[in-house]
DSSP file (Angstrom, degrees, kcal/mol; ACC not computed):
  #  RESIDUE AA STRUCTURE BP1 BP2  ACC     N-H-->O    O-->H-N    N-H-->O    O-->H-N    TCO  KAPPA ALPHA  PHI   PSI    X-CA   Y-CA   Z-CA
    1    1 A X              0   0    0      0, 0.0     2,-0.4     0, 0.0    28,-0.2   0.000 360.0 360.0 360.0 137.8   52.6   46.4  177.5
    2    2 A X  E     -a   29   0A   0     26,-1.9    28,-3.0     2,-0.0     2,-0.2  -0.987 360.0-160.0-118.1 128.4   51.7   47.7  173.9
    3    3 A X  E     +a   30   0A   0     -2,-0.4     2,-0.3    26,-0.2    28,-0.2  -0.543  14.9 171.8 -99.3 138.2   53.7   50.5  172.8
    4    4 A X  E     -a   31   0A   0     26,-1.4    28,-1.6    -2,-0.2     2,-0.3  -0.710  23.0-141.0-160.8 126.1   52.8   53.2  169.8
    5    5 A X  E     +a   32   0A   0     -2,-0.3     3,-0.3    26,-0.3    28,-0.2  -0.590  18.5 179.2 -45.3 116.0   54.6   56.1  168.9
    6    6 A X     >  +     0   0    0     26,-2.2     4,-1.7    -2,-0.3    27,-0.2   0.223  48.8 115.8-132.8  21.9   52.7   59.3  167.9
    7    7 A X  H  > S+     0   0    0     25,-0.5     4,-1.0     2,-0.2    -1,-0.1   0.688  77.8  52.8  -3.2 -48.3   55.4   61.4  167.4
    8    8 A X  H  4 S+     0   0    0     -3,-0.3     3,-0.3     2,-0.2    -1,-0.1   0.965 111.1  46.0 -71.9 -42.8   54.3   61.6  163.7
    9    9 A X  H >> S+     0   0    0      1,-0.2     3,-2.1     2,-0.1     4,-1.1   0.972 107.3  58.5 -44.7 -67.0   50.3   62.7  164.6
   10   10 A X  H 3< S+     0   0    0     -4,-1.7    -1,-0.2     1,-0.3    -2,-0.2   0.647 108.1  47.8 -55.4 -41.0   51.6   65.6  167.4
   11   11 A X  T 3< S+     0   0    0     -4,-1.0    -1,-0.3    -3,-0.3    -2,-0.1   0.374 116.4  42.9 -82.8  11.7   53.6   67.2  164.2
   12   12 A X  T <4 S-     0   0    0     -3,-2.1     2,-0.3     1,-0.5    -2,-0.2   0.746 130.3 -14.8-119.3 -35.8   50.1   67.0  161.7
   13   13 A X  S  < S-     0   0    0     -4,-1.1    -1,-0.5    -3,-0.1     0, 0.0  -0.999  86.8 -63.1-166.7 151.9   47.6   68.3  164.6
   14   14 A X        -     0   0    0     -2,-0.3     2,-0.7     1,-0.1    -3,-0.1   0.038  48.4-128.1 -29.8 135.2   47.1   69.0  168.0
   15   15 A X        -     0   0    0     -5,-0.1     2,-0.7    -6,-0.0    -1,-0.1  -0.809  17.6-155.0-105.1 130.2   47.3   65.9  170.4
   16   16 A X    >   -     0   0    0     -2,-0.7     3,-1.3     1,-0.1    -2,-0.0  -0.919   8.7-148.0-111.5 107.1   44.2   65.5  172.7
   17   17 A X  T 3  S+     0   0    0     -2,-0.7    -1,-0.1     1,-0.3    51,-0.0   0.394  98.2  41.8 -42.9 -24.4   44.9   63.4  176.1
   18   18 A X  T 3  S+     0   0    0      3,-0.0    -1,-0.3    93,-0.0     2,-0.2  -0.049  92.6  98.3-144.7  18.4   41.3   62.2  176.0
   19   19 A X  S <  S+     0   0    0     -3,-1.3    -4,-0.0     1,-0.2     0, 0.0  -0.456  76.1  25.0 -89.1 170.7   40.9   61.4  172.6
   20   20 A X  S    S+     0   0    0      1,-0.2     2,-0.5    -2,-0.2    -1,-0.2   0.706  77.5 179.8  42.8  77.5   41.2   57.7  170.8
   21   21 A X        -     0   0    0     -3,-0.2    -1,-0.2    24,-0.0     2,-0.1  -0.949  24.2-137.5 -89.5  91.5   40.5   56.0  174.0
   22   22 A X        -     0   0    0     -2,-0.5     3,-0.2     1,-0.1     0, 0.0  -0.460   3.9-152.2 -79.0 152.3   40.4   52.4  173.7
   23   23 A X  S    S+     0   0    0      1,-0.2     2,-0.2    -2,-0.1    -1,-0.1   0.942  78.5  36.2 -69.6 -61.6   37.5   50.7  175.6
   24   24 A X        +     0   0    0     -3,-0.0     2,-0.3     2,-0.0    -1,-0.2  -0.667  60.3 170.6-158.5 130.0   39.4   47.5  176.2
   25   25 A X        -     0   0    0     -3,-0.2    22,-0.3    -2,-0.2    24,-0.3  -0.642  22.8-173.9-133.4  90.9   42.6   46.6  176.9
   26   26 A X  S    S+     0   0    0     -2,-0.3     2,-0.3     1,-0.1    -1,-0.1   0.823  87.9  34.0 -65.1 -11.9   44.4   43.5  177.9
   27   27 A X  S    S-     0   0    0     22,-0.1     2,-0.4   -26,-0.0    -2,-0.1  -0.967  93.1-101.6-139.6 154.9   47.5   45.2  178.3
   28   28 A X        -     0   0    0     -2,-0.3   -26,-1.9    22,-0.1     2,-0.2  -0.408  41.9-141.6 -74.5 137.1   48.5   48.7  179.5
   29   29 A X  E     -a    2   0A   0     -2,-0.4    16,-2.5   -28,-0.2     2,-0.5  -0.503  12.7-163.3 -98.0 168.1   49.3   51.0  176.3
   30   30 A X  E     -aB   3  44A   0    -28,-3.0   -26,-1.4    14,-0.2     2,-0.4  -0.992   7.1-163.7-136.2 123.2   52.0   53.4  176.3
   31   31 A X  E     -aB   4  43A   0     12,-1.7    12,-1.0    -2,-0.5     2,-0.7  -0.926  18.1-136.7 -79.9 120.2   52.2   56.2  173.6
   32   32 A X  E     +aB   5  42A   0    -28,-1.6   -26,-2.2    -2,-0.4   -25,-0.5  -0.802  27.4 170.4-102.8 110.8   54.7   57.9  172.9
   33   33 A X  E     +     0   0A   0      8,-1.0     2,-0.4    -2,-0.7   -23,-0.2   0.987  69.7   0.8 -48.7 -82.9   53.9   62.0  172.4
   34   34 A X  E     + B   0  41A   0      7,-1.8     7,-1.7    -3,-0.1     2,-0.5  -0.913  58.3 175.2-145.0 105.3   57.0   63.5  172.2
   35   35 A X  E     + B   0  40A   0     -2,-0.4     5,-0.2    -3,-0.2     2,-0.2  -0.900  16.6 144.7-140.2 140.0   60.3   62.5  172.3
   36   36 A X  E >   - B   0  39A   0      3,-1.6     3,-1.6    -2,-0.5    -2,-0.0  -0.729  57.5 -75.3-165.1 113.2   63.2   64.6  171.8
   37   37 A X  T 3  S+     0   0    0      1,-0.3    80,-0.1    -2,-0.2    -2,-0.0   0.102 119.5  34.3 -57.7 125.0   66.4   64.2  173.6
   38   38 A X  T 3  S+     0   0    0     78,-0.2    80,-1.3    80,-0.0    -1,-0.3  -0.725 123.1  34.7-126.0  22.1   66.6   65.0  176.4
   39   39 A X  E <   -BC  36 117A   0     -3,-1.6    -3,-1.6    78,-0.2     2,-0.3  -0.998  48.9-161.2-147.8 167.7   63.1   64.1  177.3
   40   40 A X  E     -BC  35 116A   0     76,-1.5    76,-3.2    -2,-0.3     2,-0.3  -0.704  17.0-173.3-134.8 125.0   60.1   61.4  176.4
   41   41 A X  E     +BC  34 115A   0     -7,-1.7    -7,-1.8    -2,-0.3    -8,-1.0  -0.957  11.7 178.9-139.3 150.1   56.5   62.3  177.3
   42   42 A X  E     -BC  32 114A   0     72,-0.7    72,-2.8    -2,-0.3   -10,-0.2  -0.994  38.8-131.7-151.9 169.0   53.8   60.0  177.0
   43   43 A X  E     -BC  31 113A   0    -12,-1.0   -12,-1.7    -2,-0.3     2,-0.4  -0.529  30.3-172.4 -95.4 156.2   50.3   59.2  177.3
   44   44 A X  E     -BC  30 112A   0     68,-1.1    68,-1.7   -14,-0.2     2,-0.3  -0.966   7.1-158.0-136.7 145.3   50.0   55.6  179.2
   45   45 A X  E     - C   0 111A   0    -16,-2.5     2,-0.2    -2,-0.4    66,-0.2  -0.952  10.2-175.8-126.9 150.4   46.1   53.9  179.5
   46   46 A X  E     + C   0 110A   0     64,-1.0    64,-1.6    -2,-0.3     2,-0.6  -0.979  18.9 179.4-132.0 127.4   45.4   51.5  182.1
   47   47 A X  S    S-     0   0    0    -22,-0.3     2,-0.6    -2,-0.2    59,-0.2  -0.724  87.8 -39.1-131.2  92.4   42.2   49.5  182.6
   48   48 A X  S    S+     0   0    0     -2,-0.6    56,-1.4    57,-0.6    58,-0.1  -0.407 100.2 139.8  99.7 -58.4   42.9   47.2  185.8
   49   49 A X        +     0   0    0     -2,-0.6     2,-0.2   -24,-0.3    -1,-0.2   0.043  23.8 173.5 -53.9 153.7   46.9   46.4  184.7
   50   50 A X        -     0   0    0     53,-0.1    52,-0.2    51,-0.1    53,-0.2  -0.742  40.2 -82.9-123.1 163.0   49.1   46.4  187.3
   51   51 A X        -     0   0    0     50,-0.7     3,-0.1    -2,-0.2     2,-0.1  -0.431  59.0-100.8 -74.1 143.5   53.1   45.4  187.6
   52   52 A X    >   -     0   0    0      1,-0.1     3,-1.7     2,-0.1    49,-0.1  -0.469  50.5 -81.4 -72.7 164.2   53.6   41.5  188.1
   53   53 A X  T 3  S+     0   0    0      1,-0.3    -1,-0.1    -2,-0.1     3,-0.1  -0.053 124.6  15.2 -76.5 173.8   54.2   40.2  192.0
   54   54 A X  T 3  S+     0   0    0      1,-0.1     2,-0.4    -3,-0.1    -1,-0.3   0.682  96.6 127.5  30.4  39.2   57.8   40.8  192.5
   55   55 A X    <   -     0   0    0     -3,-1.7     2,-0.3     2,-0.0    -1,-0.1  -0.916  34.7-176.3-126.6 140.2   58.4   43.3  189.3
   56   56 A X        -     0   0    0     -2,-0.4     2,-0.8    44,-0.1    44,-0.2  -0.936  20.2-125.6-151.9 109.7   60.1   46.5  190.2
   57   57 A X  E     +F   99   0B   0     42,-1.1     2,-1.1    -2,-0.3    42,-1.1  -0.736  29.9 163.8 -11.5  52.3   61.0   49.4  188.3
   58   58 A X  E     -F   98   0B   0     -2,-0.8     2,-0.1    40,-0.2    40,-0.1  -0.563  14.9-176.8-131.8  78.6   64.2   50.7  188.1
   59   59 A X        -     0   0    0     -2,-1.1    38,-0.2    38,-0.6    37,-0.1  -0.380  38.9-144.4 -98.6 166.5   65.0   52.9  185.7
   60   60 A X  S    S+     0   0    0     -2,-0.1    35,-0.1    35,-0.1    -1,-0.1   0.572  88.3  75.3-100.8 -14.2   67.9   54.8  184.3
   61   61 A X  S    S-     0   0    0     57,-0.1     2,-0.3    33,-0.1    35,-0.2  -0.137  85.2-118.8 -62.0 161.7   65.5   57.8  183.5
   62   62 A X  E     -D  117   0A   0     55,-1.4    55,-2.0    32,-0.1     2,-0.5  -0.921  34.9-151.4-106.3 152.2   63.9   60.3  186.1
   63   63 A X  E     -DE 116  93A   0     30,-5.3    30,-4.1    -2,-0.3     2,-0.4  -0.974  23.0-177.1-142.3 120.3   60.2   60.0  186.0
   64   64 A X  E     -DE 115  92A   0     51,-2.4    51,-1.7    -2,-0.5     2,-0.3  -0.964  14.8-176.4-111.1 135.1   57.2   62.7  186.8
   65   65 A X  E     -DE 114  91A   0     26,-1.8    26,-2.3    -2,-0.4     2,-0.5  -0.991  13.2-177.6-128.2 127.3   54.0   61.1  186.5
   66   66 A X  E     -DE 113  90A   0     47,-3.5    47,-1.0    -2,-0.3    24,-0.2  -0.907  25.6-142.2-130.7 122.0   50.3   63.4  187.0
   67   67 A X  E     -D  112   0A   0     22,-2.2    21,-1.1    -2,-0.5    45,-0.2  -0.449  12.1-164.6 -70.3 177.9   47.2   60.7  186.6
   68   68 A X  E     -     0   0A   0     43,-1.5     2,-0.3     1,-0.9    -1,-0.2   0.358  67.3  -7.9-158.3  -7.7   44.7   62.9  184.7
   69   69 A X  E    S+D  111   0A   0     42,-0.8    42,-2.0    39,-0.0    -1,-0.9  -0.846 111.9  32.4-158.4-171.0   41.6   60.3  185.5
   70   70 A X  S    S-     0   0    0     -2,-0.3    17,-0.6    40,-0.3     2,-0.3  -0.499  82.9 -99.3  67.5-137.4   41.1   57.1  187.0
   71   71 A X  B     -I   86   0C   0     -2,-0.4    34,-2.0    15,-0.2    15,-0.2  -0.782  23.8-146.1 153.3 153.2   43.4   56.1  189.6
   72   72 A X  E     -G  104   0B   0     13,-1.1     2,-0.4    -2,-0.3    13,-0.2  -0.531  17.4-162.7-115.5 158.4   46.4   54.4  191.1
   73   73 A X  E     +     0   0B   0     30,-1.3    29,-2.7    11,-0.3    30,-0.5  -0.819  26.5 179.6-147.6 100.7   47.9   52.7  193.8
   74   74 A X  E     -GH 101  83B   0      9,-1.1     9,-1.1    -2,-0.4     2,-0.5  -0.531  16.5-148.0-105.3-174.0   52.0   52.7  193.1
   75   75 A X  E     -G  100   0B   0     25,-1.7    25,-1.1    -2,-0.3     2,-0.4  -0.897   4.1-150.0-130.6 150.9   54.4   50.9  195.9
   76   76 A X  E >   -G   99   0B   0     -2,-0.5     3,-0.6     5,-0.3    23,-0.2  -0.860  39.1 -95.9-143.1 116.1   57.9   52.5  196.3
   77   77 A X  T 3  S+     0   0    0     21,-2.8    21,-0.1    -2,-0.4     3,-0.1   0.061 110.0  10.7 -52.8 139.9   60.6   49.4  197.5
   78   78 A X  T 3  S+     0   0    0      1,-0.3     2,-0.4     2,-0.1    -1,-0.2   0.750  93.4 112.5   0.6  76.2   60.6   49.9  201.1
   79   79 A X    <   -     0   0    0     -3,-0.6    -1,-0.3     1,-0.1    -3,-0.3  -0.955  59.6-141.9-124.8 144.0   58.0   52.2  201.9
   80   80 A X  S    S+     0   0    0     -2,-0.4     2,-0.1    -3,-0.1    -1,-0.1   0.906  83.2  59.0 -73.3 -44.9   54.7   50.3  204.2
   81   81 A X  S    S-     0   0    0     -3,-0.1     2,-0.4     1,-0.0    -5,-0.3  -0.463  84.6-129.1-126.3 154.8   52.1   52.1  202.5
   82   82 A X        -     0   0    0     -2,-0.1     2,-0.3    -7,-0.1    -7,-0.2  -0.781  26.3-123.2-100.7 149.7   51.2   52.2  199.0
   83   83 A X  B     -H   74   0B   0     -9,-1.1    -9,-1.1    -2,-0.4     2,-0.4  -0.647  30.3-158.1 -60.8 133.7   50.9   56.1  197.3
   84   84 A X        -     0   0    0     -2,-0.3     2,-0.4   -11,-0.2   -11,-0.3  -0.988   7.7-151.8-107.8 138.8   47.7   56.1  196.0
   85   85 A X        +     0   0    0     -2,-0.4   -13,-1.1   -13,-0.2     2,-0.2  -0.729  14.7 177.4-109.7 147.1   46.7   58.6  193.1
   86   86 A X  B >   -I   71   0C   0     -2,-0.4     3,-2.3   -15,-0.2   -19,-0.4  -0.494  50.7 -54.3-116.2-169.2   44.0   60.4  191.7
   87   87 A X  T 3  S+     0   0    0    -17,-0.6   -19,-0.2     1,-0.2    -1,-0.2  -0.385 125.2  18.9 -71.9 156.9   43.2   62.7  189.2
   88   88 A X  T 3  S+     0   0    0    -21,-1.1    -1,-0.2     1,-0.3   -20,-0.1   0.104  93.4 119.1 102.0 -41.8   45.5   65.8  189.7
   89   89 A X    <   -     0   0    0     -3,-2.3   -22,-2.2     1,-0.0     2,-0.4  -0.293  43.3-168.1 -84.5 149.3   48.0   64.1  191.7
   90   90 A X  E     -E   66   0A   0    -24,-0.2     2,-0.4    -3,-0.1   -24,-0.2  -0.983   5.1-157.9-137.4 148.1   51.4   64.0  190.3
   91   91 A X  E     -E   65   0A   0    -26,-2.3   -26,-1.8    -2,-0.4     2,-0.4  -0.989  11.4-148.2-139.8 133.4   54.7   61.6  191.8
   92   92 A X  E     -E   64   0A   0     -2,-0.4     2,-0.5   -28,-0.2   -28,-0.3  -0.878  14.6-172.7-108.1 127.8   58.4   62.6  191.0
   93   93 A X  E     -E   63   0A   0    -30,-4.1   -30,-5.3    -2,-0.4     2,-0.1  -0.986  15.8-153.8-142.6  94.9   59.8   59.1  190.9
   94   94 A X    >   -     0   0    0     -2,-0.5     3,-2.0   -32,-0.3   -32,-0.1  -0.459  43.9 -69.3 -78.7 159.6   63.9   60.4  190.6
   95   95 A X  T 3  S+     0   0    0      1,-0.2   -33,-0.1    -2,-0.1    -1,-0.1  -0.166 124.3  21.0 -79.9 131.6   66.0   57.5  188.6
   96   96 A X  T 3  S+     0   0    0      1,-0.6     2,-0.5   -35,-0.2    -1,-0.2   0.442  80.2 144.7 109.0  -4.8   66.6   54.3  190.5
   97   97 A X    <   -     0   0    0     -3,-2.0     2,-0.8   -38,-0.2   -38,-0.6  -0.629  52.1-137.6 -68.2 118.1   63.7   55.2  192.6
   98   98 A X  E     +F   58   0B   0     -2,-0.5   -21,-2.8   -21,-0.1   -40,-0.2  -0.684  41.4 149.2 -90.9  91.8   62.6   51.5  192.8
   99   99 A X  E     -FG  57  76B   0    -42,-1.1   -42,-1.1    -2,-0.8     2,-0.4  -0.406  33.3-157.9-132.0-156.4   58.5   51.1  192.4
  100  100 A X  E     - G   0  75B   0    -25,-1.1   -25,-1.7   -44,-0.2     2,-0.4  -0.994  26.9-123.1-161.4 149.1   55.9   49.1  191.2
  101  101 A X  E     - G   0  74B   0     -2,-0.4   -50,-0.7     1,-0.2   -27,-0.2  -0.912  30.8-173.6-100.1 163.2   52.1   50.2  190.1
  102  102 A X  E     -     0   0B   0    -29,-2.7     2,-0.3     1,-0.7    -1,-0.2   0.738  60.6  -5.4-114.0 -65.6   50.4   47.8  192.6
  103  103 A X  E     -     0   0B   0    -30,-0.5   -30,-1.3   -53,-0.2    -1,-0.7  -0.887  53.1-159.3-127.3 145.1   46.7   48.6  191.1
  104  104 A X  E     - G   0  72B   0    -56,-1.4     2,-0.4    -2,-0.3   -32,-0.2  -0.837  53.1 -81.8-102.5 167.1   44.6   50.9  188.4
  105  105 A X    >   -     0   0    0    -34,-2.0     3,-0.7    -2,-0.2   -57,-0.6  -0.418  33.1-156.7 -56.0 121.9   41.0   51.5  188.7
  106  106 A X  T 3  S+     0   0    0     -2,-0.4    -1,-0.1     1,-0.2     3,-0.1   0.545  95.2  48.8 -69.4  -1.7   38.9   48.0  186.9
  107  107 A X  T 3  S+     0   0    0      1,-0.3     2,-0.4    -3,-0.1    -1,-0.2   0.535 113.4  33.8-116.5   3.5   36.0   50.8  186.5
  108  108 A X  S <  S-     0   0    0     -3,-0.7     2,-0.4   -37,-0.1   -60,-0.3  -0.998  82.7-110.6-156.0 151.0   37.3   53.3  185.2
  109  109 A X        -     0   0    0     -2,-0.4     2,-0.4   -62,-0.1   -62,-0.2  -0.775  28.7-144.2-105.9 144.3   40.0   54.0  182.7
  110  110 A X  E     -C   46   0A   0    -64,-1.6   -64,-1.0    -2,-0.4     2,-0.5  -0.692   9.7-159.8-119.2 134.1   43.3   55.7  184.3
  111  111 A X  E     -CD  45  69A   0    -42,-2.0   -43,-1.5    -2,-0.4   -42,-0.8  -0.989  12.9-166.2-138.8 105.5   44.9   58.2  181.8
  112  112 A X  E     -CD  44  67A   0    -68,-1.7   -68,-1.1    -2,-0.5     2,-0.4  -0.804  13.6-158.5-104.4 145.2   48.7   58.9  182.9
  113  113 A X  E     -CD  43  66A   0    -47,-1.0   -47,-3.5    -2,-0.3     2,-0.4  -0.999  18.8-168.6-115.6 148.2   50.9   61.7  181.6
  114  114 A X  E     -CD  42  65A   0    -72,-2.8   -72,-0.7    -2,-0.4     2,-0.4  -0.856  13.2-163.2-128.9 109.0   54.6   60.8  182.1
  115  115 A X  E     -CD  41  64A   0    -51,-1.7   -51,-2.4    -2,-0.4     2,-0.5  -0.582  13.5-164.7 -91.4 127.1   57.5   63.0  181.7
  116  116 A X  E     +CD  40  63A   0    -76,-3.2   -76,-1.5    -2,-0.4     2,-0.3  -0.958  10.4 171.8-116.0 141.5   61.3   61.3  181.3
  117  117 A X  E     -CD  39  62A   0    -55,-2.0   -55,-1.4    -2,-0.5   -78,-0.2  -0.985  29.8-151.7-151.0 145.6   64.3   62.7  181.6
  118  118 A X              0   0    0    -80,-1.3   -56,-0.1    -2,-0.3   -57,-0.1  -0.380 360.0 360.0 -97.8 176.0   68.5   62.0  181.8
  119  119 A X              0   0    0     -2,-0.1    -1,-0.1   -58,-0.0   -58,-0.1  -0.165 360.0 360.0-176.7 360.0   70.4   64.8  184.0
């Protein structure tokens, strides 16, 4: 996963979800918007990545996710069917909520926004 902060841009000019798209991507990248305690939002791109087999999520955060294109397929630890999302769709993933992204689209590039938050 490749991490960048853009904290500094969002204070110089607007930040545009669907701007500075990279084409392609061995790893998913994770941007960080806005962080300001007590919550993190960031832009995530995916083209194809998925969680590794037996890698599970479990975080100390609470997590709202809304895909904004592409699409998803997340797993949530014992649930049978996997969630899948499109654009529009949003999943409130409360902390400790144990999940996994199973799949993103390979054809299309999958544009998450992700809100975190302590309570």
């Amino acid at each position: 996963m490749i991490e960048e902060d853009c904290t500094e841009d969002m204070k110089k000019s607007p930040f545009n979800f669907f701007q500075d798209i990279p084409q392609a991507l061995s790893e998913e990248l994770v941007e960080k918007v806005l962080s300001t305690p007590p919550v993190r939002i960031e832009r995530i791109i995916s083209n194809g990545q998925s969680s590794p087999q037996g890698f599970w999520y479990d975080q100390d955060e609470h997590e709202w996710v809304a895909v904004l294109s592409g699409e998803a397929l997340v797993e949530l630890e014992g649930h049978k069917e996997f969630i899948k999302l499109v654009p529009g769709d949003t999943l409130h993933l409360p902390a400790h909520t144990k999940h996994r992204i199973e799949s993103t689209a390979l054809l299309q590039t999958t544009i998450w926004l992700a809100v975190f938050w302590i309570s």
